[in-house]
N, C-alpha and C positions, 0 to 999 in steps of 0.2 A: 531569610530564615523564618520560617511558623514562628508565634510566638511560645508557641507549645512545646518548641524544643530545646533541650537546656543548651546554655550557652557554652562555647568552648574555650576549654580553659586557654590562658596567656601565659608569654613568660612571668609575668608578674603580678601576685596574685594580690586582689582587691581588700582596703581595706577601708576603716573608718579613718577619715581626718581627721574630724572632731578628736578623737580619742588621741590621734598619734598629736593631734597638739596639745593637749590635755597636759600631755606625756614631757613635753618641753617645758610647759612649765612648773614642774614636777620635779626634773633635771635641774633644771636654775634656782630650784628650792634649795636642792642638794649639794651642788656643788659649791652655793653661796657658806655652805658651813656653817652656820647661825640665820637666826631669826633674823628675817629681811623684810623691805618697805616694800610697796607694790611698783615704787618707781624702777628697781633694781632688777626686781625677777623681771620686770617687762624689758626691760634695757636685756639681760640675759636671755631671753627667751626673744627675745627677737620680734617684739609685737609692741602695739601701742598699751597705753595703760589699761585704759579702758576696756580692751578686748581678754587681758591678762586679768581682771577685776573678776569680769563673768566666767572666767574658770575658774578662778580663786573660790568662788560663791560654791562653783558645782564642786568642785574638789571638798568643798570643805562638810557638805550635804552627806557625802560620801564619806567623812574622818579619815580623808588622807590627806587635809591640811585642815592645822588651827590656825586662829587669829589672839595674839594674847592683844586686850580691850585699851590695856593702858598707852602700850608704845606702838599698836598697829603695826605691830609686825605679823609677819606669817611665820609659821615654822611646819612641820610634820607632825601630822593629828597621829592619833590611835589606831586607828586603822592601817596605817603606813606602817608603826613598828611592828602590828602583827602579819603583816607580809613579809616585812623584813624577820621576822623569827621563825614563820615558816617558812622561807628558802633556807634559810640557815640550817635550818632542821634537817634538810631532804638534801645536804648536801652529804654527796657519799665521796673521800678521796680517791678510794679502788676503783670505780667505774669512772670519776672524773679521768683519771690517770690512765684509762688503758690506752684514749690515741694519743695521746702525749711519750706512753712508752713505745708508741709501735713507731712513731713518727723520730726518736730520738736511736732507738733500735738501727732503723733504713738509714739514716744520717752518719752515724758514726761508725756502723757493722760491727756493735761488740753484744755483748747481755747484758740486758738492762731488769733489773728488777727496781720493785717496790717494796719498803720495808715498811712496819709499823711497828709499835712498841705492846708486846705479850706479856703474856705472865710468866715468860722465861727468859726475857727481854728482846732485844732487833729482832724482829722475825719475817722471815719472807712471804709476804701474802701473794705476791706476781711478778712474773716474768716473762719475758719477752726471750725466747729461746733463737739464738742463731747458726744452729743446726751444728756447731763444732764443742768439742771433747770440754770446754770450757764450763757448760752450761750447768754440770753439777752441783757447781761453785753457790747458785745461789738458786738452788733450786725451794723450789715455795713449801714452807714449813721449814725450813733451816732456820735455826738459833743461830745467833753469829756474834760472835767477842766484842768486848769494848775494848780493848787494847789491841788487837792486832790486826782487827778488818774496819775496812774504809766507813762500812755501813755504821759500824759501834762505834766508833769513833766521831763520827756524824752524829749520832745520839750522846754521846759523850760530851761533846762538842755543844750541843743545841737543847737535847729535849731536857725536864724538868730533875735537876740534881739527886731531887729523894726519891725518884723511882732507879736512877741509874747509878747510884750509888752504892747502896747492897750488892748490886751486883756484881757491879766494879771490884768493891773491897773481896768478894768471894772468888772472883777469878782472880785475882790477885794472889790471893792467898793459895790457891791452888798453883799455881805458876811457880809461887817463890819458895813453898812449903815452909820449914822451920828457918830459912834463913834470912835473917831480920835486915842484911845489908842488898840482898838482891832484893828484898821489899821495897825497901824504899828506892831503891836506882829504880825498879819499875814503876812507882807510885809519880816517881819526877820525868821519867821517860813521859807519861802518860798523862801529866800535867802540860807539859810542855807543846805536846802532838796536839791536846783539843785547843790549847790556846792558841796554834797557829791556824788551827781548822774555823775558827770563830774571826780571825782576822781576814783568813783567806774566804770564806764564807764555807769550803768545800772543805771536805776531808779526805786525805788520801791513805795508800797503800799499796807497799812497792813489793812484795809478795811476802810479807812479813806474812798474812793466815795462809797462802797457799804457794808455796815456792813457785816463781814463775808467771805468776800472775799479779797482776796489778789492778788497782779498782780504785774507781771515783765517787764521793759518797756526797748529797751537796740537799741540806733540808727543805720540807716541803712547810710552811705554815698557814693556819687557821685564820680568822677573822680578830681572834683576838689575840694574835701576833705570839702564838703555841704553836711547837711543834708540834706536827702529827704524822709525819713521815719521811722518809730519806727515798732519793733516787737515787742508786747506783748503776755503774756503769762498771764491767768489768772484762778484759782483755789480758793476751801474754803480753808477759813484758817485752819484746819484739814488737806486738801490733800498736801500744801507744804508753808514753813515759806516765809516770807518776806526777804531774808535775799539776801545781796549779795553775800556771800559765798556760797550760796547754790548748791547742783548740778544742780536745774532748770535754777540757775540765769547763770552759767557755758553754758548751752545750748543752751541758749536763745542770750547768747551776742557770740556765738561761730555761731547762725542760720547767729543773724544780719552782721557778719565780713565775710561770706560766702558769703550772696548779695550782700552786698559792693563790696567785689571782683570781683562778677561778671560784678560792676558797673564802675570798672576801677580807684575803692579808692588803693591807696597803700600808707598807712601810714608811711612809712620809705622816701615820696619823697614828699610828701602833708604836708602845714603846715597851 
């Protein structure tokens, strides 16, 4: 081949080593969880000390690792947290989540939407349409109950009490009007329902908002372990139970712990 002509591309496209090892021990900073010795990250990263030293040096040129002078440890410099705050930044749920619905959608063949929390409360920002009479149900911009649907109940359930509580108290109050004994059997009905949805992790609904329909509502969380949205799953009651043992409800709370992660929840460090 001329050297004149560009070269043709591989299946695998070229890169810097330097940097991809840069990157390990970078990783081994990381997942060490606290300020570490140089003998540790190198033991972690997979290299002798010495070769782990001179990345430490160029890392650290760069402030995305310091040295604190006294205990010779390493930790993540300044420049590493403002990477980490702008990915955090540019993280969007709605477009993280749309193959996530589409892939959960083909999986269980029901409608899968996306909720977030409005200034009218649950509100349908997307969904995943499977072509039958169902898809009404959560069609994008619908408001949706905390007491009777899977989604509000899921927000009921998870997202932060003083935004979902006005609301709660107002549908409530509309539901029971003057009378003070259906009030409260609703207020305990509806106690009871999120504290099973907080155990079971999901929430469900067995055509309490729409006769004949049933729906799985199971939260999506942030990095710093908030909710920020519900995926549901909704179907007739013929095509799959209410149940949270089910295999849909399995899918559905396995979609939502998928966006979570991409959203930088990690439940073993978020409390």
């Amino acid at each position: 081949m001329n050297a004149s002509e560009p070269k043709r591309a591989t299946g695998k496209q070229q890169g810097i080593q330097s940097i991809e090892i840069g990157g390990s021990v970078l990783r081994a900073l990381v997942s060490s969880g606290r300020p570490a010795m140089l003998k540790d990250i190198a033991l972690m990263s997979g290299m002798p000390p010495a070769k782990a030293h001179r990345y430490l040096v160029s890392l650290q040129r760069m402030g995305l690792v310091s040295q604190d002078l006294e205990s010779a440890r390493y930790h993540l410099g300044p420049f590493a947290l403002t990477l980490g705050l702008s990915a955090l930044a540019s993280l969007d749920p709605i477009r993280l989540a749309n193959p996530i619905l589409d892939e959960l959608c083909d999986e269980i063949g029901m409608g899968i939407g996306l909720a977030v929390w409005g200034s009218s409360g649950a509100t349908i920002v997307r969904y995943v349409d499977t072509g039958n009479a169902i898809s009404v149900c959560l069609r994008v911009g619908r408001v949706l109950g905390l007491h009777d649907s899977a989604t509000g109940r899921c927000f009921g359930a998870f997202y932060n009490p003083s935004a979902t509580q006005p609301v709660l108290t107002a549908e409530l109050s509309a539901l029971s009007g003057k009378d003070k004994k259906l009030r409260i059997a609703l207020e305990q009905e509806h106690k009871a329902i999120v504290e099973k949805a907080r155990l079971d992790g999901i929430a469900l609904a067995g055509g309490s908002h729409t006769p004949g329909i049933n729906g799985l509502s199971a939260p999506v969380f942030d990095y710093t372990g908030q909710m920020v949205a519900a995926i549901t799953a909704v179907g007739s009651a013929g095509q799959f139970e209410a149940d949270c043992n089910s295999p849909e409800a399995a899918q559905v709370k396995a979609a939502s712990a998928k966006l979570s992660l991409l959203l930088g929840y990690d439940a073993s460090t978020v409390r």
